[in-house]
N, C-alpha and C positions, 0 to 999 in steps of 0.2 A: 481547418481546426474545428472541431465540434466540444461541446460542452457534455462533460459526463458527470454523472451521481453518483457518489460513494458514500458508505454508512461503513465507519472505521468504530472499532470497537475501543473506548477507553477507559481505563482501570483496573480495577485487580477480581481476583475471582469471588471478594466479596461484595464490593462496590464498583458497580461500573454501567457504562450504559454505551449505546449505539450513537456517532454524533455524524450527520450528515454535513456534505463537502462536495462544491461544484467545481471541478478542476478543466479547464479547455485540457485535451488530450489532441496530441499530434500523430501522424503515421507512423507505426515503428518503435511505437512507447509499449516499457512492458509495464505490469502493475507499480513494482519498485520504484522508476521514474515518475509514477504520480504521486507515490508517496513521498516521494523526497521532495516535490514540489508544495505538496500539502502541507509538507515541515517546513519550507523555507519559507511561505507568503501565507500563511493561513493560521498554523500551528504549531509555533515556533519553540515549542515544549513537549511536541511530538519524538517518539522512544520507536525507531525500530532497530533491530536486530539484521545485519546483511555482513559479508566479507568480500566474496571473491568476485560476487557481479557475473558469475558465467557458468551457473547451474553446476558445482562440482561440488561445493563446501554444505550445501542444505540448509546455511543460515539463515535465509530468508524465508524458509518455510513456513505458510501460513495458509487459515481459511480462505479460498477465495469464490465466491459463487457457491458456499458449500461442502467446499470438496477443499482438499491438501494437494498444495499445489506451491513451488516453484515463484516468487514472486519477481525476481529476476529474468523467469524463465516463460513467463505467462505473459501471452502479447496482448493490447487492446483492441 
């Protein structure tokens, strides 16, 4: 396992800011599973947006590294 750095954006388009987050990431995790990790021991009033888990529905769709991408779908 290795320890990763995330800067998860929280609030609204008026108010909000950038909150950093050390998550151990395992072989085989895509973004989504560190988010939901981030939600369950970190940020437990963390809000994201997913359904089908296997890149078909686009609900998970978000910034990631910049770019629009797949959070389901994007491996670590």
């Amino acid at each position: 396992m290795a320890k990763r750095k995330f800067r998860i954006y929280r609030g609204d388009n008026e108010n909000g800011e950038l909150v950093n987050f050390e998550v151990e990431v395992m072989e085989g995790m895509v973004v989504l599973d560190v988010i939901h990790k981030i939600q369950a021991n970190q940020a437990n009033d963390l809000a994201v947006r997913w359904n089908c888990k296997a890149g078909k529905c686009g609900s998970c769709s978000m910034e990631i590294n910049g770019k629009p991408k797949l959070s389901c779908m994007t491996r670590m």
